[in-house]
C-alpha positions, -999 to +999 in steps of 0.1 A: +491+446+936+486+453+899+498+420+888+482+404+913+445+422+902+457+409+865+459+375+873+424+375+888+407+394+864+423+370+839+409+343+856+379+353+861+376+362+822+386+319+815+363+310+837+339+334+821+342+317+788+340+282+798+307+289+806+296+304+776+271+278+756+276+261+720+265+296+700+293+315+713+323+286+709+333+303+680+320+339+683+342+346+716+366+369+710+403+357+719+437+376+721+444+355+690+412+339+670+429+324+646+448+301+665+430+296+696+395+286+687+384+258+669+384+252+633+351+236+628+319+245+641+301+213+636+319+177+643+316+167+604+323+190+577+296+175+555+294+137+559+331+136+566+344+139+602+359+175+615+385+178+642+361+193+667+358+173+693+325+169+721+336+188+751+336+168+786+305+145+800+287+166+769+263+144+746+254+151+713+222+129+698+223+128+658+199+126+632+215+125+596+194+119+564+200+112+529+173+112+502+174+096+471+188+106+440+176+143+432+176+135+389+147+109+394+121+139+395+086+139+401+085+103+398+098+096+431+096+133+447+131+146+435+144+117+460+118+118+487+101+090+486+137+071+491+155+075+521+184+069+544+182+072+580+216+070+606+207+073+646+235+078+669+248+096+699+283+111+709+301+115+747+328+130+756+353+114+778+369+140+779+380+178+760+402+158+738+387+123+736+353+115+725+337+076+716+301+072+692+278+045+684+257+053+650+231+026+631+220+035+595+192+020+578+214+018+543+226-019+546+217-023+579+251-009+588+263-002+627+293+017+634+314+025+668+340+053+664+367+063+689+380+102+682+410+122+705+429+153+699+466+146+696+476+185+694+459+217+694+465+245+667+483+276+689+509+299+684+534+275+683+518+245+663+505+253+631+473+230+627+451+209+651+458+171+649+429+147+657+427+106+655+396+090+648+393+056+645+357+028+631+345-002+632+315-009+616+292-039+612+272-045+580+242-064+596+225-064+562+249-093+549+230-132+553+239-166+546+212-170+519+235-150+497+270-160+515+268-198+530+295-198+549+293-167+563+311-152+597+301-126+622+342-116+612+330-109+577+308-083+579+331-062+600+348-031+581+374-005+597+385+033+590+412+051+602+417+090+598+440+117+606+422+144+606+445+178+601+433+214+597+439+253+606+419+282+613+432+305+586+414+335+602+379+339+621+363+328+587+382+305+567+389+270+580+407+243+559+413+204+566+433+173+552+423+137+558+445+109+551+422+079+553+427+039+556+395+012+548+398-024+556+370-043+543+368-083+556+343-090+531+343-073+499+336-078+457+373-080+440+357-067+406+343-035+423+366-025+452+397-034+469+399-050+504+424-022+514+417+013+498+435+043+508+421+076+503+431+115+509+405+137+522+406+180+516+376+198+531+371+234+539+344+258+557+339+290+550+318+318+572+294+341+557+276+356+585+276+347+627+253+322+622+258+308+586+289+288+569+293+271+532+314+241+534+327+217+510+348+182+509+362+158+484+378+125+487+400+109+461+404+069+466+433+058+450+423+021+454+389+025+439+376+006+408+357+026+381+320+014+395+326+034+429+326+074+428+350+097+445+325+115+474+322+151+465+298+172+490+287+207+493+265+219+525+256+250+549+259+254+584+228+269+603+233+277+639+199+277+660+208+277+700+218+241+708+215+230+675+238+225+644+217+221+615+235+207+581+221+215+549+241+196+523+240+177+488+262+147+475+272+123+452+265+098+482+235+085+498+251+067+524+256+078+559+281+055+576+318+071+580+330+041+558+298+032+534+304+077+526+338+073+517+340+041+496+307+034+483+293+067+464+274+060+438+261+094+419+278+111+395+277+148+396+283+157+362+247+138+353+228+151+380+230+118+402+234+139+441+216+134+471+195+163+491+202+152+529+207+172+566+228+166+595+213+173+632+231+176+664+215+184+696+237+190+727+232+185+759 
């Protein structure tokens, strides 16, 4: 009888928790925290993608904007008065699979992403491991400037692994291995293939509130691109995830972000920008 009212209660306590809305995902308390919830709040840790996942038949509208550079002052609003949009909306297929369609007004740019969970940290796996796979489509490109040009040309592709751990109910740290293919691309500035290795991190400072940082090194890149550097803060308001960040990067787009940063930190060349989700 005992064991039987144990089960149950347990039960009762998952079911409990499946019900509990996007505030509490991380704020739950668990038999073990540090293992069993997810490492990532938000599903980017700036610009860059996390390994959270949307849960199933959830969507998720975003709204993502970069300003212009910050060092131009008063002349152009500290950046305002230059902007970058990206639309786009999230489902999920599923707890571990997820698909996205974004379009950003910085070269025109459309990109369809395809994201799944291949393991989940526990107690017996150390980290979470999540796939997460682009295809973008520079729209921007015309045959005034390239004759003989192909719809094939102005398609670009990313592939990530995307591998972190919940280091306690604060600290959460990730590694991204990253892959570009670029059909159409300028030999003197970049390389058709660029490979690039990701380390971002997330740090709580109160229920609500996190600091989070990435950095990309591209070991492909010519000296005219910049490796992406970002710093931001998480603000959690209901069904909202609002991203405060700055960066060496004006560009939205998963693979415009990672291969095509253009300020330079050290002489005050960064971008002001946010990050919206809305769940529903």
């Amino acid at each position: 009888m005992t064991k039987t009212f144990f089960f149950l209660s347990m039960l009762f306590s998952s079911f409990t928790f499946a019900q509990e809305d996007l505030l509490k995902d991380i704020d739950t308390i668990k038999t073990n925290p540090e293992t069993s919830l997810p490492a990532f709040k938000a599903l980017q840790i700036v610009t860059g993608q996390s390994t959270k996942l949307a849960a199933k038949n959830e969507w998720y509208v975003i709204i993502a904007h970069r300003f212009g550079d910050i060092s131009t002052g008063f002349k152009d609003f500290f950046g305002l008065d230059n902007a970058s949009t990206k639309l786009g909306v999230i489902y999920g297929i599923t707890d571990a699979m997820s698909v996205s369609l974004s379009r950003e007004t910085n070269q025109k740019t459309f990109e369809g992403a395809f994201k799944y969970r291949l393991v989940k940290q526990n107690d017996n796996f150390p980290v979470d491991v999540v796939g997460y796979h682009v295809m973008g489509v520079n729209t921007n490109l015309d045959k005034d400037n390239y004759p003989h040009l192909k719809f094939n040309d102005r398609l670009s592709y990313l592939t990530q692994a995307l591998i972190s751990r919940r280091f306690s109910d604060k600290l959460s740290l990730q590694l991204t291995p990253s892959f570009v293919h670029k059909n159409l691309y300028e030999p003197t500035i970049e390389d058709k293939n660029q490979f690039l290795a990701g380390l971002g991190g997330r740090y709580k400072i109160s229920k609500r509130v996190s600091v989070n940082a990435e950095y990309f090194v591209n070991f492909d890149n010519h000296s005219f691109y910049k490796n992406p550097l970002s710093l931001g803060v998480d603000i959690e308001t209901g069904g909202h995830i609002f991203q405060l960040l700055f960066t060496n990067s004006q560009i939205n787009s998963d693979i415009g972000y990672l291969t095509n940063a253009s300020g330079n930190w050290g002489k005050g060349h960064v971008f002001f920008g946010f990050n919206l989700y809305r769940v529903f």
